[in-house]
Every structure is written in structure tokens, then in C-alpha cells.
C-alpha positions in Angstrom: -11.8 -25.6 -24.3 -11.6 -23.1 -21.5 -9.4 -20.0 -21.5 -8.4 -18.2 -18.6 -6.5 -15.4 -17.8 -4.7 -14.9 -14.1 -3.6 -11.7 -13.3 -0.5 -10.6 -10.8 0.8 -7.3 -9.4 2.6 -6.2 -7.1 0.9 -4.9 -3.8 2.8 -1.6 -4.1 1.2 -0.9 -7.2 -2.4 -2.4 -6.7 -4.7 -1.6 -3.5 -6.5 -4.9 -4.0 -7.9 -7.5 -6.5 -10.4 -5.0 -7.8 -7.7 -2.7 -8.7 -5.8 -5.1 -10.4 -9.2 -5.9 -12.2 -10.0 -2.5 -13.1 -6.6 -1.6 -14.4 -6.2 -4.8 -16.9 -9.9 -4.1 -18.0 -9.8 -0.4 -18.5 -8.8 0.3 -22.1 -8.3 3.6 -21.4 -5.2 3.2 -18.5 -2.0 2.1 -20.4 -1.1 1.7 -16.5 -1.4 -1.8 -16.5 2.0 -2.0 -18.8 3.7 0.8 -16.7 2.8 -0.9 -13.8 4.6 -3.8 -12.3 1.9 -6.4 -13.0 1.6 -9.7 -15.4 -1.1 -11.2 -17.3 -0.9 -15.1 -17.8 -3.3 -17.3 -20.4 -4.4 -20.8 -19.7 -6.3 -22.9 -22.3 -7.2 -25.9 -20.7 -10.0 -29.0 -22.4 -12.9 -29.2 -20.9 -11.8 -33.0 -20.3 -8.9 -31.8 -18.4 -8.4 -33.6 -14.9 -5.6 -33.8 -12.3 -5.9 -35.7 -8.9 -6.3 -33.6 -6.4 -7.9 -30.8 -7.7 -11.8 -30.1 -8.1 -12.2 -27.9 -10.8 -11.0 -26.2 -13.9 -10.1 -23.3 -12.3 -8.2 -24.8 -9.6 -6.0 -26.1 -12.3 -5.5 -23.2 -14.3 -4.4 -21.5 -11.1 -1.6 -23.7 -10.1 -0.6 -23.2 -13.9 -0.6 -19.9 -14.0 1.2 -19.5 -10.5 4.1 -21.7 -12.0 4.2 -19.7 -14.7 4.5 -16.9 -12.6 7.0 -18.3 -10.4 9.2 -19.3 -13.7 8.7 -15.4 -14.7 10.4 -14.4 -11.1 7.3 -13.3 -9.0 6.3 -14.8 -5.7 3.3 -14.5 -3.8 4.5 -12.7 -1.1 3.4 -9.1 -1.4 1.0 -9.5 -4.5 -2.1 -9.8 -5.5 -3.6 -11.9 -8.1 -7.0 -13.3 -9.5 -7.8 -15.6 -12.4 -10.5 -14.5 -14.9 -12.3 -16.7 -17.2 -11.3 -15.4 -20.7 
């Protein structure tokens, strides 16, 4: 099993990907919660294939950008990243 984690924030509120990065990982900054931003998990098998797409990661991506999508963001004007958990 794989878990992953894909961040999302708005570009107002985060410079870049290493912002978004530093924010979520900083234990010390509630800002990440005051902030507008999600966090996403993705647990996929280690088995897990879909036609079209290369690698784990690739997968977990277009899973957590649905996800995304379903919670009301877009991409327009954000910035995101997917962490291995």
C-alpha cells in the first residue's frame, strides 16, 4: 500500500509549491487551517493499475484532483503538489 497526500491552496495565499510545503509541514503555523488550502489522502495498492497512466503517482494525482474538484476548487489560480505520506 502507498499513501499519499496532495496538497491545494489558493495562489493568493501561497507564493509557490514550497510555501504550500512549508506551511502543511511546519507544526508550529496553525496557518495552514486559516489559510484557504486543502489536504487530500490517497491510499492506493501497490498492484494498482489504470491504462493510461505510468505510475502510482500519476494515479493518485488524478484522484486527488477529482476530489478536489468534488470539494469546489479548480486549478485555475492554485497551486498544488502530491507528497508521498
Amino acid at each position: 500500500m502507498k499513501n499519499f497526500i496532495y496538497l491545494i491552496g489558493t495562489a493568493d495565499d501561497f507564493e509557490s509549491i514550497e510555501d504550500l510545503k512549508a506551511c502543511y509541514f511546519d507544526p508550529s503555523n496553525p496557518r495552514f487551517g486559516e489559510r484557504n488550502a486543502s489536504c487530500i489522502g490517497v491510499n492506493l495498492s501497490e498492484a494498482c493499475a489504470v491504462q493510461g497512466y505510468d505510475s502510482l503517482e500519476e494515479i493518485a494525482t488524478m484522484i486527488a484532483r477529482g476530489e478536489a474538484m468534488s470539494d469546489g476548487w479548480c486549478l485555475d489560480d492554485t497551486v498544488s503538489c502530491l507528497l508521498e505520506a
